[in-house]
PASEBA-1860 file (N, C-alpha, C; in nm, 3 decimals):
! residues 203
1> XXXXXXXX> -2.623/5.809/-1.234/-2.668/5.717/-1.337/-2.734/5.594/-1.275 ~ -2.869/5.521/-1.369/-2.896/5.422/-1.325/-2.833/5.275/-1.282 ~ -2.797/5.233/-1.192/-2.793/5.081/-1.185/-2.923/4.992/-1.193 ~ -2.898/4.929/-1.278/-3.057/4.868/-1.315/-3.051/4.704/-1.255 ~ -3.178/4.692/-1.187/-3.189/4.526/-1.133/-3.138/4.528/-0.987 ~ -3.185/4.433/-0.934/-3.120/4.415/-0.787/-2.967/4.304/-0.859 ~ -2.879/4.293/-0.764/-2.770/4.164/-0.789/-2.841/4.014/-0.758 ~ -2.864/3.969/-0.883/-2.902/3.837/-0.889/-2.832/3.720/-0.744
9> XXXXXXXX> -2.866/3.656/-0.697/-2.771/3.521/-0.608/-2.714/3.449/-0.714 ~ -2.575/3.425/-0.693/-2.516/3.305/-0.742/-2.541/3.238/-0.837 ~ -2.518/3.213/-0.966/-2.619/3.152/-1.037/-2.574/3.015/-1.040 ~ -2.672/2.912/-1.013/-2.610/2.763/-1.024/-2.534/2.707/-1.136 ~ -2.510/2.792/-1.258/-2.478/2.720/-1.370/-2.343/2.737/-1.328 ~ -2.268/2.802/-1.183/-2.113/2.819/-1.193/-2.078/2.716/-1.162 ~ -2.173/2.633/-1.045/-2.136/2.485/-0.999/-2.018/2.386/-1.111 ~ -1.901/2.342/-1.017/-1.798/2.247/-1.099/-1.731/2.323/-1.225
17> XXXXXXXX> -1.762/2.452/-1.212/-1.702/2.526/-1.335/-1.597/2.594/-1.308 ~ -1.505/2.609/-1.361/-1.371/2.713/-1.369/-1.445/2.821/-1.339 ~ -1.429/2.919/-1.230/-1.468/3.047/-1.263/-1.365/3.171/-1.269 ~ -1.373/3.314/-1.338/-1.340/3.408/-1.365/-1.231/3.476/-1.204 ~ -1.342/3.434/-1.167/-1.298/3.536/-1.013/-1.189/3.412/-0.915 ~ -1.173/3.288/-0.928/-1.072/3.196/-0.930/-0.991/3.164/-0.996 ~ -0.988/3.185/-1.124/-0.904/3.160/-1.205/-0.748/3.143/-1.194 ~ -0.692/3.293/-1.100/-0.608/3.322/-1.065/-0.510/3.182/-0.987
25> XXXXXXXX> -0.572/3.084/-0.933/-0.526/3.033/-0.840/-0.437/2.895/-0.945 ~ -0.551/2.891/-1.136/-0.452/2.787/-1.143/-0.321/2.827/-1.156 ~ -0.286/2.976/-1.132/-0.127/3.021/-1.214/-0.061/2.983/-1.054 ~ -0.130/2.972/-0.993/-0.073/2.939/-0.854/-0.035/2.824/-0.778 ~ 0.108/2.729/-0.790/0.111/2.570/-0.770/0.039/2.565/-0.604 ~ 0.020/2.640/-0.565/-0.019/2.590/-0.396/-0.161/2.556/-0.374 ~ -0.211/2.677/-0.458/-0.382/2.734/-0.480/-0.418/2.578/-0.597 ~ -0.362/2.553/-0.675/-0.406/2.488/-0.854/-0.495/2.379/-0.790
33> XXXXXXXX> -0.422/2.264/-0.695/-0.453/2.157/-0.705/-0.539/2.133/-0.589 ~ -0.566/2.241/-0.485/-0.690/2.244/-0.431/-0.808/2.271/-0.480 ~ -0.810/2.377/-0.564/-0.883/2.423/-0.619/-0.974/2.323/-0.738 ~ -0.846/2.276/-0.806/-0.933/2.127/-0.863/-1.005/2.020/-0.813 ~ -0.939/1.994/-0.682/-1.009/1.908/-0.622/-1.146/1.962/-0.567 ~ -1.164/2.103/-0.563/-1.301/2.155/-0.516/-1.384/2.161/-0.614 ~ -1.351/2.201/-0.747/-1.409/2.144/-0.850/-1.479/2.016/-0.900 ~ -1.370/1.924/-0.860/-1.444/1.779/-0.889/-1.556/1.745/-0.782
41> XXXXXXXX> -1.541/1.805/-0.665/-1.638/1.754/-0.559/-1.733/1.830/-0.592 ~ -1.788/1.916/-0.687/-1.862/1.997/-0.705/-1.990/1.950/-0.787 ~ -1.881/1.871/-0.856/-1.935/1.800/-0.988/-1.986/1.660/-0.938 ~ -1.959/1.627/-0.818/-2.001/1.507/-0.760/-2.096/1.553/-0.643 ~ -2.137/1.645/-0.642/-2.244/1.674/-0.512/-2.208/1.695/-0.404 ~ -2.066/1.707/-0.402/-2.008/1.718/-0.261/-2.003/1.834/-0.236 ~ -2.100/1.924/-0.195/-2.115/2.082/-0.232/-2.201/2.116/-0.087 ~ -2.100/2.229/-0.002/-2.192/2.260/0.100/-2.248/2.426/0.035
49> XXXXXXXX> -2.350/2.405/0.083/-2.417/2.582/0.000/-2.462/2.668/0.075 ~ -2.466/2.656/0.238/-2.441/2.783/0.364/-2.350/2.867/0.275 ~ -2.384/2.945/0.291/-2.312/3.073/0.256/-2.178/3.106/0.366 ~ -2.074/3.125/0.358/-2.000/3.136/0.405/-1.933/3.267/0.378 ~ -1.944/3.398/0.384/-1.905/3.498/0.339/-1.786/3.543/0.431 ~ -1.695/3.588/0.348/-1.595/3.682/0.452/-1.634/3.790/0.467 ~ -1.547/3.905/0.559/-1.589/4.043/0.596/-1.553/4.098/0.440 ~ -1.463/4.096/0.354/-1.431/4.144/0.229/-1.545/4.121/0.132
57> XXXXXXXX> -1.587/3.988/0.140/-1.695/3.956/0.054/-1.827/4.071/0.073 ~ -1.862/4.075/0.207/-1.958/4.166/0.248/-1.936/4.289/0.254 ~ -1.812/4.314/0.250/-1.785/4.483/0.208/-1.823/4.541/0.072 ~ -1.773/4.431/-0.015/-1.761/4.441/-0.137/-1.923/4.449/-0.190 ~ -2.023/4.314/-0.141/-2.164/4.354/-0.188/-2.216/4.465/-0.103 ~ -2.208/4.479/0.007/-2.280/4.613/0.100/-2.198/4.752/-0.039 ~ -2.099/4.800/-0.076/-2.085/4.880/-0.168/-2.073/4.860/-0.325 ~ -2.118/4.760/-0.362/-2.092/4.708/-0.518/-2.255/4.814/-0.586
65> XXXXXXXX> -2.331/4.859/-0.562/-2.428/4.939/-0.623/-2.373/5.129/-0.623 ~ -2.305/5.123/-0.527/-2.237/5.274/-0.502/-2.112/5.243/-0.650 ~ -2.044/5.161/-0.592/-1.970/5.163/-0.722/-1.982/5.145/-0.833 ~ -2.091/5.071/-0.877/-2.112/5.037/-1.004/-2.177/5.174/-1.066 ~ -2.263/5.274/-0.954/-2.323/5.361/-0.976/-2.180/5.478/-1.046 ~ -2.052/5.495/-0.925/-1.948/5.568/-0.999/-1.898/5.529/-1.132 ~ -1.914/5.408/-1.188/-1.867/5.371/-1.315/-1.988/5.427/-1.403 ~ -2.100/5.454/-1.357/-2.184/5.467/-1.464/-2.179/5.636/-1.485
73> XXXXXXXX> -2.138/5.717/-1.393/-2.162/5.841/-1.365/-2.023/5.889/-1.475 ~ -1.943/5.822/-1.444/-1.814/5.879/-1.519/-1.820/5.821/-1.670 ~ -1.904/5.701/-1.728/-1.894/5.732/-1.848/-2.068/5.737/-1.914 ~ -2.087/5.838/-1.828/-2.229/5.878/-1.862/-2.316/5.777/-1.908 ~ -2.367/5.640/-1.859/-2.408/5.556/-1.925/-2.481/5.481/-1.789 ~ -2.581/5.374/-1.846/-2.636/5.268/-1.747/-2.592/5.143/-1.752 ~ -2.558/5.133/-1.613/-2.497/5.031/-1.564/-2.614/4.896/-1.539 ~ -2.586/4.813/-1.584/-2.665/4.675/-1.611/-2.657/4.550/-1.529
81> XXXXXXXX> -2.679/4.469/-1.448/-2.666/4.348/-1.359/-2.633/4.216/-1.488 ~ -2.527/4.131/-1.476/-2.604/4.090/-1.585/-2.547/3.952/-1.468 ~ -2.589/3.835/-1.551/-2.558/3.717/-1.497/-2.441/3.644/-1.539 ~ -2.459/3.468/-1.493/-2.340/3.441/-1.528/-2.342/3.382/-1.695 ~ -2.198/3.438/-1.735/-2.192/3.398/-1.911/-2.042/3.272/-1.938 ~ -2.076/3.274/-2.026/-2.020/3.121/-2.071/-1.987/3.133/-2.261 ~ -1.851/3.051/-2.261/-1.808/3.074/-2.428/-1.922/2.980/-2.508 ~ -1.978/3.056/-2.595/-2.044/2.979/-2.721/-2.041/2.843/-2.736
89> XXXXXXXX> -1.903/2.846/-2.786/-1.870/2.738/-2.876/-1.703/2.702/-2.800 ~ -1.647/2.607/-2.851/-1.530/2.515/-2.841/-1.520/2.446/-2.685 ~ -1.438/2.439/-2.648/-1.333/2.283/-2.572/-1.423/2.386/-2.429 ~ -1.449/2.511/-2.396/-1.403/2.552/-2.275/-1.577/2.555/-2.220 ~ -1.690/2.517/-2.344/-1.807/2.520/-2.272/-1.842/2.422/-2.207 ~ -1.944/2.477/-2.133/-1.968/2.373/-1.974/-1.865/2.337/-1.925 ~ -1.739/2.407/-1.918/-1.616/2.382/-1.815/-1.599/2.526/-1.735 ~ -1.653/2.607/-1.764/-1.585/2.769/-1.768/-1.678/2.907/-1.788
97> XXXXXXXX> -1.695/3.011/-1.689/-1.799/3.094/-1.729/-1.705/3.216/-1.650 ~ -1.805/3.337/-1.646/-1.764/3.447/-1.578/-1.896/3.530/-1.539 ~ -1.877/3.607/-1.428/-2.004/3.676/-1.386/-1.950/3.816/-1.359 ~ -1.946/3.878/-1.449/-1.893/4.055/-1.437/-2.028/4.070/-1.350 ~ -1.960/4.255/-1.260/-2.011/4.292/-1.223/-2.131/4.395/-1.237 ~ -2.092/4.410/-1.427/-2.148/4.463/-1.402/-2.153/4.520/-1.592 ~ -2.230/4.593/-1.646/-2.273/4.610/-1.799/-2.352/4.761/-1.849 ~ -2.177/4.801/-1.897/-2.247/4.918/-1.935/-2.339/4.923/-2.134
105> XXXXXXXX> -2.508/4.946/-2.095/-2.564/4.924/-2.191/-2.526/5.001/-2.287 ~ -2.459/5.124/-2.293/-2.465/5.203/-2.455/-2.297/5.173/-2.473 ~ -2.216/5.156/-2.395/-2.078/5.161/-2.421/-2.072/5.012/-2.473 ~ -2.131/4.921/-2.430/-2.095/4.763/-2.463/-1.982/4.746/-2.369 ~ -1.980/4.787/-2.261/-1.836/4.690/-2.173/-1.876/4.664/-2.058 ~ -1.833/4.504/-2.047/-1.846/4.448/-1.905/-1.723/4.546/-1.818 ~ -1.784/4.499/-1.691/-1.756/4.590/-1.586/-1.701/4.511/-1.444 ~ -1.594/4.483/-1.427/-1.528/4.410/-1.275/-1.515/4.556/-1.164
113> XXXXXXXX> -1.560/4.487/-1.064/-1.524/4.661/-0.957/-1.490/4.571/-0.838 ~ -1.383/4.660/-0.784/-1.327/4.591/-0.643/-1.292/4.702/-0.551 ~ -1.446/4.668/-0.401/-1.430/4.773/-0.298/-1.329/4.710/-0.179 ~ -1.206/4.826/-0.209/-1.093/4.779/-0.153/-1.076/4.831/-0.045 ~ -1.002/4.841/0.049/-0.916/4.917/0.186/-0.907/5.066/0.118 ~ -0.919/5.156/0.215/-0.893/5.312/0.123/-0.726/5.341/0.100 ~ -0.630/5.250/0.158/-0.546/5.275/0.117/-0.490/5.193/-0.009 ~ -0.546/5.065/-0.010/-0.509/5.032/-0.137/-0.589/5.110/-0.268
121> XXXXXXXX> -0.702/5.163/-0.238/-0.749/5.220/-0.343/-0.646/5.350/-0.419 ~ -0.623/5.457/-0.248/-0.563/5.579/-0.306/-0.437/5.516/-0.396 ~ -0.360/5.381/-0.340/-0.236/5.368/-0.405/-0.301/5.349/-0.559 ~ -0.382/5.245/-0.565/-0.424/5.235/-0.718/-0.455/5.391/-0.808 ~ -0.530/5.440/-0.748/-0.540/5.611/-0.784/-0.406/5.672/-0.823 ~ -0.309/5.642/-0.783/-0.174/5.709/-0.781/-0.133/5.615/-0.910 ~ -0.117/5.466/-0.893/-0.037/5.384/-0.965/-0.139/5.319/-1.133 ~ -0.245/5.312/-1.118/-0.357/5.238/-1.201/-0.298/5.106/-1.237
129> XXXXXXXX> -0.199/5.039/-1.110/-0.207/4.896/-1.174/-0.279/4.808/-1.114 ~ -0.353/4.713/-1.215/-0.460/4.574/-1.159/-0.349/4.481/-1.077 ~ -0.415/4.468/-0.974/-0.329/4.338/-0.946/-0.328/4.217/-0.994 ~ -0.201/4.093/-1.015/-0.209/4.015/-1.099/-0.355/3.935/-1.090 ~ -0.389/3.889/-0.990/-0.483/3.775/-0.976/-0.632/3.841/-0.990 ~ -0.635/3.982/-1.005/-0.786/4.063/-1.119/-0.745/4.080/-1.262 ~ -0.627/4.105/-1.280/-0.635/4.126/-1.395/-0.638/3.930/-1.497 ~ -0.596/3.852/-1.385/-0.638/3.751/-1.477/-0.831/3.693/-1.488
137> XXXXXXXX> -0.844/3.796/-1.386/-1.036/3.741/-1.358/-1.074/3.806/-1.499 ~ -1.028/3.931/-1.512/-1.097/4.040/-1.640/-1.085/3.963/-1.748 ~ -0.925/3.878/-1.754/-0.917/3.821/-1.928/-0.994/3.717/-1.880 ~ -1.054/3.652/-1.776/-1.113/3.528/-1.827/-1.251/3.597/-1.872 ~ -1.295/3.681/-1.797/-1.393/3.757/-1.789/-1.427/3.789/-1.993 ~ -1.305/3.807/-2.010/-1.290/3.864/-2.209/-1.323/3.705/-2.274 ~ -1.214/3.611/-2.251/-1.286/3.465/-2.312/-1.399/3.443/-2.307 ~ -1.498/3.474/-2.165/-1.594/3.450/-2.171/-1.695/3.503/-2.262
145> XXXXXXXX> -1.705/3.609/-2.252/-1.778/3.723/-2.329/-1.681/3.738/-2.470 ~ -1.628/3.674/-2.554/-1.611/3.667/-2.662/-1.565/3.847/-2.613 ~ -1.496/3.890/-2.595/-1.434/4.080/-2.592/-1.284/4.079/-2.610 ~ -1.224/4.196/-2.592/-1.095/4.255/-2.576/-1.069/4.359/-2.514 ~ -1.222/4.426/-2.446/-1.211/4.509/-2.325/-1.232/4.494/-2.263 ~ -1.213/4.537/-2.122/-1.307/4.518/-1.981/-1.301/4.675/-1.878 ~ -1.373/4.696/-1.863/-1.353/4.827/-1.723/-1.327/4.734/-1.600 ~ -1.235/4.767/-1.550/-1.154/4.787/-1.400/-1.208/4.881/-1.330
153> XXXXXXXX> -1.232/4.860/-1.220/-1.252/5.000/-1.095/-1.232/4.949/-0.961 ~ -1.139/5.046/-0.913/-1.142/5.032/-0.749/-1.220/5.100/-0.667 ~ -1.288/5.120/-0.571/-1.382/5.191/-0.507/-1.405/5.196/-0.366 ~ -1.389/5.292/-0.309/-1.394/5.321/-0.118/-1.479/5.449/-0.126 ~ -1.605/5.436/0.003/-1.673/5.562/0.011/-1.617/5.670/0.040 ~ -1.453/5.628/0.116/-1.428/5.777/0.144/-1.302/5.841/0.065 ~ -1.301/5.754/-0.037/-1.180/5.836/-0.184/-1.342/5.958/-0.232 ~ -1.211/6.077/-0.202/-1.306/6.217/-0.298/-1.338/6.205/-0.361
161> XXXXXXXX> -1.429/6.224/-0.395/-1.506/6.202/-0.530/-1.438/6.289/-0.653 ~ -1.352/6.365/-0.628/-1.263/6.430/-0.771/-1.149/6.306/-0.789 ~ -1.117/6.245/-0.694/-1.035/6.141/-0.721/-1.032/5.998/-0.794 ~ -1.188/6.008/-0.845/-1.246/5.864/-0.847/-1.249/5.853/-0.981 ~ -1.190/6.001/-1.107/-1.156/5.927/-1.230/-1.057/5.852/-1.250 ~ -0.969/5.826/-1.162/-0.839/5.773/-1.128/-0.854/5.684/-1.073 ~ -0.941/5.569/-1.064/-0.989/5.439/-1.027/-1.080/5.356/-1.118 ~ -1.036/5.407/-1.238/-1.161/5.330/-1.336/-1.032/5.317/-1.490
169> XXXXXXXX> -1.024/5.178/-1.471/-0.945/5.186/-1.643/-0.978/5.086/-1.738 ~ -0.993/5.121/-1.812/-1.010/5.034/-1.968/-0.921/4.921/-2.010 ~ -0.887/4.794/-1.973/-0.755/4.726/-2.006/-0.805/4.662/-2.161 ~ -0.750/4.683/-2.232/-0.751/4.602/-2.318/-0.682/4.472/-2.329 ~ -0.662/4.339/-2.329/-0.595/4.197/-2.355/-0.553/4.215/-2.475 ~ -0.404/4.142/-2.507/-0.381/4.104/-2.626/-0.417/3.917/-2.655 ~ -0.338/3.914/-2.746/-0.379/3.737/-2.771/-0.288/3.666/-2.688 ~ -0.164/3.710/-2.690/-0.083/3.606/-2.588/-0.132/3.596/-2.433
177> XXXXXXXX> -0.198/3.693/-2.398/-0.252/3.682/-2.266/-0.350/3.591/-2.236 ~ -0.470/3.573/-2.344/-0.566/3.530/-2.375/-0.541/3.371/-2.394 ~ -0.432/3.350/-2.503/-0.384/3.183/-2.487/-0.352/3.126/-2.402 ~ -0.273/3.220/-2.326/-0.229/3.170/-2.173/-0.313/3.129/-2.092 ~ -0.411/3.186/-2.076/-0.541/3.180/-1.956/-0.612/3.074/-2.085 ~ -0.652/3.029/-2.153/-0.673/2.920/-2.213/-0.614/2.836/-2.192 ~ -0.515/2.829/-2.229/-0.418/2.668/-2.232/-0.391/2.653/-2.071 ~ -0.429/2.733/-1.976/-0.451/2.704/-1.811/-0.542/2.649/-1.779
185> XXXXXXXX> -0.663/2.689/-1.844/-0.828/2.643/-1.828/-0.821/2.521/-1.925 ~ -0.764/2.511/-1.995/-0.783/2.354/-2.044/-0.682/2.225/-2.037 ~ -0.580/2.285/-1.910/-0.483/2.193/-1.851/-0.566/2.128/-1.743 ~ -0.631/2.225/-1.694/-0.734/2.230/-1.570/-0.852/2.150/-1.611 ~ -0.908/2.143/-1.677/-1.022/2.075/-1.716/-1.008/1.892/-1.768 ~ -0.902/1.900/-1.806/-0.828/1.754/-1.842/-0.810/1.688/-1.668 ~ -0.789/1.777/-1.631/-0.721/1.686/-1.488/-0.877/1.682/-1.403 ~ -0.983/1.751/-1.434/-1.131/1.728/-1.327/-1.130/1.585/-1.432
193> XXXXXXXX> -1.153/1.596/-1.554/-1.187/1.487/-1.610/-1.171/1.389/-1.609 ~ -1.021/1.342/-1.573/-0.937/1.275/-1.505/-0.961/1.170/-1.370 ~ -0.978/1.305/-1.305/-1.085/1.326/-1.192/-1.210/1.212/-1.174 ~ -1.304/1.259/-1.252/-1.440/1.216/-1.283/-1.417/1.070/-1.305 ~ -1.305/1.034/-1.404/-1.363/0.917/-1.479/-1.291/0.820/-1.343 ~ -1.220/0.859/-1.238/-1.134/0.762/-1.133/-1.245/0.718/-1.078 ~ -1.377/0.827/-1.062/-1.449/0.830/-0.948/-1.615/0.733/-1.121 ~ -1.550/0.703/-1.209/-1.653/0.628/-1.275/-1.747/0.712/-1.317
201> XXX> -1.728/0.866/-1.331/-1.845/0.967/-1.400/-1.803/1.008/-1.553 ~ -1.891/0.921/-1.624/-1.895/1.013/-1.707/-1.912/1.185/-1.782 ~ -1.823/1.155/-1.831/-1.767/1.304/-1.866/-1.771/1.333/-2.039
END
C-alpha cells in the first residue's frame, strides 16, 4: 500500500507547546518540572534547534515508511503523512498539539508506530500491551484530533511478516482517561503561565 508524501521536518507550531509524544513525563514527578521549565524557555527563545537525534530517534525515522507501509497493507488502505494538529476550540489551544505518524485516508484513523528492539516487539506480538508512556501519547494524540480511536503498531524488519498482524491494535480511550490527560495538560499550562508572567510575558 501507498505511503503518500515524504515526512514533513518538525513543524514550528510545536515550539513551547505540550506535545503528544511528551506528554507522558507530566504523570512523571522527576520528568514534570523539567519538562516545564523547557517549555517556558521555549516560549522565551531560549531554544537550541541543532538537531540532536538519538540512535532510537534514527532508527525509528530510517524505518517509519516500512512501517507505516505494514499498517497500510494490513488494513488495505493509504497511509497519509499528516502534520502537526491542535484542539479547535477551548482552554488547551495554542498550549497543546500532536503529530501522529501517520493517516489512514479511507479508514479515518490516525496512526502512532514505534520501531522497537526485536525483542520488545516479539514480546508485544505475544502480549499487545502499549506501554504506559505511548499509550498516554495516543490519548493526547485523541484530544487532539477531536477522536476515540487511534492505531498502535510496533515494528522491526526482522519480525516475520505472518507475525506482524500481532503488532497493530486499535485502542479505543474512554472519558476518564481523556479527563485525566486534560486536567494534566491544564495543571501544566497554568504553571508555564506562571512561568511567563515572573519573567514579565504576557500570556
Amino acid at each position: 500500500m501507498k505511503v503518500s508524501f515524504s515526512r514533513p521536518r518538525l513543524s514550528q507550531r510545536r515550539i513551547g507547546k505540550i506535545t503528544a509524544s511528551q506528554v507522558w513525563k507530566l504523570f512523571d514527578d522527576e520528568e514534570r518540572e523539567s519538562y516545564i521549565h523547557y517549555l517556558v524557555a521555549e516560549r522565551l527563545g531560549m531554544r537550541d534547534d541543532a538537531e540532536k537525534a538519538s540512535y532510537a530517534f534514527a532508527w525509528g525515522r530510517k524505518h517509519e515508511s516500512s512501517a507505516l507501509r505494514m499498517v497500510g497493507e494490513y488494513f488495505g488502505d493509504e497511509v497519509l503523512y499528516v502534520d502537526f494538529i491542535e484542539p479547535k476550540v477551548g482552554e488547551l489551544v495554542g498550549w497543546f498539539g500532536a503529530t501522529p505518524d501517520g493517516y489512514l485516508r479511507n479508514n479515518k484513523l490516525y496512526v502512532e508506530i514505534k520501531s522497537m528492539s526485536k525483542a520488545t516487539v516479539c514480546e508485544f506480538a505475544k502480549t499487545q500491551m502499549i506501554p504506559e508512556r505511548h499509550k498516554w501519547q495516543i490519548i493526547a494524540g485523541m484530544v487532539a484530533a477531536g477522536v476515540n480511536e487511534w492505531i498502535y503498531a510496533m515494528y522491526h524488519p526482522d519480525v516475520p511478516i505472518e507475525d506482524r498482524a500481532f503488532l497493530i491494535v486499535k485502542y479505543i480511550c474512554n472519558k476518564k482517561e481523556k479527563e485525566l490527560l486534560v486536567e494534566k495538560v491544564l495543571e501544566a499550562i497554568e504553571e508555564i503561565k506562571k512561568n511567563l508572567r515572573e519573567w514579565e510575558v504576557e500570556v
